[in-house]
C-alpha positions as CSV (number, residue, x, y, z in Angstrom):
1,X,-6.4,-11.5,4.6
2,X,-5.6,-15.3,4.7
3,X,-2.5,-17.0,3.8
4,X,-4.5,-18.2,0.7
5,X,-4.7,-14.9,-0.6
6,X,-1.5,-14.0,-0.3
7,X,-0.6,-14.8,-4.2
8,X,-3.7,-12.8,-5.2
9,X,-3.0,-9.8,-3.4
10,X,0.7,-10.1,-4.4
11,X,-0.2,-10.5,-8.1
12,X,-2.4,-7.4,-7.3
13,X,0.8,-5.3,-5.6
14,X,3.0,-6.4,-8.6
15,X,1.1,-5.5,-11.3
16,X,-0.3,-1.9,-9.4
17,X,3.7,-1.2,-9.5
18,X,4.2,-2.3,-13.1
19,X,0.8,-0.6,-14.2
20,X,0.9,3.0,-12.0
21,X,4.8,3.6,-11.5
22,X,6.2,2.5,-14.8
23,X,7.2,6.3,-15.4
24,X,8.6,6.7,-12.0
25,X,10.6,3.6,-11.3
26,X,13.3,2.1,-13.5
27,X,11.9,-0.3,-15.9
28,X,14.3,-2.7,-15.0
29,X,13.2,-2.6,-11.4
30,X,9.9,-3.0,-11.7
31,X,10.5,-5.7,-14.4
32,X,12.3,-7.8,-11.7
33,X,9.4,-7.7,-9.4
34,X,8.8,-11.5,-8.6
35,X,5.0,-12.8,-7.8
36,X,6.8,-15.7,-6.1
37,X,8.9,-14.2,-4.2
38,X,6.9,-11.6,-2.9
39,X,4.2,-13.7,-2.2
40,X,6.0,-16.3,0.3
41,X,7.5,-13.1,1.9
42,X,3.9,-12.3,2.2
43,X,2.5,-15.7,3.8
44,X,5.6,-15.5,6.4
45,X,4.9,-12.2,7.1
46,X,1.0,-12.9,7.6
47,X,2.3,-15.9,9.7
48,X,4.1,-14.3,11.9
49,X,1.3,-11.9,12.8
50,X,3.3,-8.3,12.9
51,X,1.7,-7.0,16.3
52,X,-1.1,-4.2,15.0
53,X,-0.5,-4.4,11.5
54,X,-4.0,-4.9,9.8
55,X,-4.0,-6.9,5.9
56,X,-7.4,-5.9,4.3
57,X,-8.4,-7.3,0.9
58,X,-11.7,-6.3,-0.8
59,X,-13.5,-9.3,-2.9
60,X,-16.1,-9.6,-5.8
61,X,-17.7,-12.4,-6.9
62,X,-15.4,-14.6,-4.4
63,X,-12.4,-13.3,-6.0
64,X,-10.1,-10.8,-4.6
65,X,-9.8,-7.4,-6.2
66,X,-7.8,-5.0,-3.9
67,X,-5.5,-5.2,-0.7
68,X,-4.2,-2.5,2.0
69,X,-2.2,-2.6,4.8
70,X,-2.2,-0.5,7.6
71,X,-0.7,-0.2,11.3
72,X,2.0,1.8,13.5
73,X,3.5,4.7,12.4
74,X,6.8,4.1,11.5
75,X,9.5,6.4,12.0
76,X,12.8,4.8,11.0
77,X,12.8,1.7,13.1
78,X,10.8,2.9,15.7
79,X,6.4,2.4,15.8
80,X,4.9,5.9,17.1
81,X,1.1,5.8,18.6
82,X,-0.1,7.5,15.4
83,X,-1.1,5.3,12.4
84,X,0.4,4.6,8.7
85,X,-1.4,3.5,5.8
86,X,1.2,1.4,4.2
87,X,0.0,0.0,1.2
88,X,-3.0,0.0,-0.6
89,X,-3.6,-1.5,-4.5
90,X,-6.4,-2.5,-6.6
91,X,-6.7,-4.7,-9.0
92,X,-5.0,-2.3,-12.4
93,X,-8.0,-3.6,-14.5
94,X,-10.7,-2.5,-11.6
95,X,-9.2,0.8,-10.9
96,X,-11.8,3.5,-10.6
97,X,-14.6,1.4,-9.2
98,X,-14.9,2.8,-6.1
99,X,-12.5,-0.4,-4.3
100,X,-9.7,1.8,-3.5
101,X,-12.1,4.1,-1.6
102,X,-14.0,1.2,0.2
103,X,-10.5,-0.4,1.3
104,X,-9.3,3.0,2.5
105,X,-12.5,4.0,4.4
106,X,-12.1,0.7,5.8
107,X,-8.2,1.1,6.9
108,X,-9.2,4.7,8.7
109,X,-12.2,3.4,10.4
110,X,-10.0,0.4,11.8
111,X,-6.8,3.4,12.8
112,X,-9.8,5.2,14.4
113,X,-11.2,2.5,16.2
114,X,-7.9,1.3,17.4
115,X,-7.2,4.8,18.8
116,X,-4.6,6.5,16.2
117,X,-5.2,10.1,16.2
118,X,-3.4,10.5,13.0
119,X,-3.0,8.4,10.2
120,X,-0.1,9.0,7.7
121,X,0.8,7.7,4.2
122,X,4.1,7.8,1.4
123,X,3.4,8.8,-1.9
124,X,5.3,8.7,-4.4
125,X,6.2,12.2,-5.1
126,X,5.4,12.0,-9.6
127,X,2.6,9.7,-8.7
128,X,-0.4,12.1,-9.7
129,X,-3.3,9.8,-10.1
130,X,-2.7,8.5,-6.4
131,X,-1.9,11.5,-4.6
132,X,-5.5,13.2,-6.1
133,X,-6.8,9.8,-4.7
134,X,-5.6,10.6,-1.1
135,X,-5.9,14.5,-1.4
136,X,-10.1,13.5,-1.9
137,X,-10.2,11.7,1.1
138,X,-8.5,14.7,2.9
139,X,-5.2,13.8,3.1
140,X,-2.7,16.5,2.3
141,X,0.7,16.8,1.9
142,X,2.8,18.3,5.0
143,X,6.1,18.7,4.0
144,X,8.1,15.4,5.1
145,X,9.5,13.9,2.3
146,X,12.4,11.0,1.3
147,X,13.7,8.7,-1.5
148,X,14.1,5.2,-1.9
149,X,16.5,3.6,-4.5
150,X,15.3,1.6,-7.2
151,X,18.0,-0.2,-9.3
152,X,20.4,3.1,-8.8
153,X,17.9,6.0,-8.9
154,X,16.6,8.1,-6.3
155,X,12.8,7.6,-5.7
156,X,11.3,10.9,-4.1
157,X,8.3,9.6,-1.9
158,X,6.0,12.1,-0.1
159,X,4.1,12.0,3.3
């Protein structure tokens, strides 16, 4: 990822939220989301090149279509040796098309080569579509689990 695809890819994130958790997350949460904001965050973030964290995007036709995210483990503020997958999103309009699965094979081939013997990932808990998404590429749920608050309500994530 470049910082010129950073308002791509957060257009991308924004709309994946608004599109895939809209029964999840407050409404009015997800309806504050900001493109702008998000996407600045984004550039600094890239600029600052957070040691081991790995931005992936997946193009078509020159255009960008999907973007994940992976790196250390993270275990409260601490980074373990193992991995963590901590974003991936595609495109809402390209979902399906075999991008998610290209960015994710990608991710785990770049944990593996990097010498994470595990890679983990949050889900959110009612999030069915994703969770059958990760459970096909082997992932499986192992018991950890914890909210985030959105706007006043209690999230449940899974790992």
């Amino acid at each position: 990822m470049t910082p010129a695809d950073c308002d791509r890819v957060t257009e991308i994130r924004v709309r994946g939220w608004q599109a895939a958790y809209r029964d999840l997350i407050p409404a009015s949460y997800l309806d504050a989301l900001s493109v702008t904001r998000d996407a600045e965050r984004r550039r600094t973030l890239l600029a600052r090149g957070d040691s081991g964290v790995v931005n992936l995007v997946a193009e078509d036709d020159g255009g960008v279509t999907g973007w994940a995210c992976h790196g250390p483990y993270r275990d409260g503020e601490l980074r373990t040796a193992d991995a963590e997958l901590y974003a991936i999103y595609v495109d809402p309009g390209r979902v399906g098309g075999g991008i998610g699965r290209a960015l994710l094979d990608e991710a785990l081939r770049g944990c593996a080569a990097a010498g994470h013997a595990r890679v983990y990932l949050w889900v959110l808990k009612g999030n069915a579509r994703a969770r059958r998404f990760y459970e096909r590429a082997g992932f499986e749920a192992d018991g950890a689990g914890e909210p985030f608050e959105a706007d006043g309500a209690a999230v449940p994530e899974v790992r």
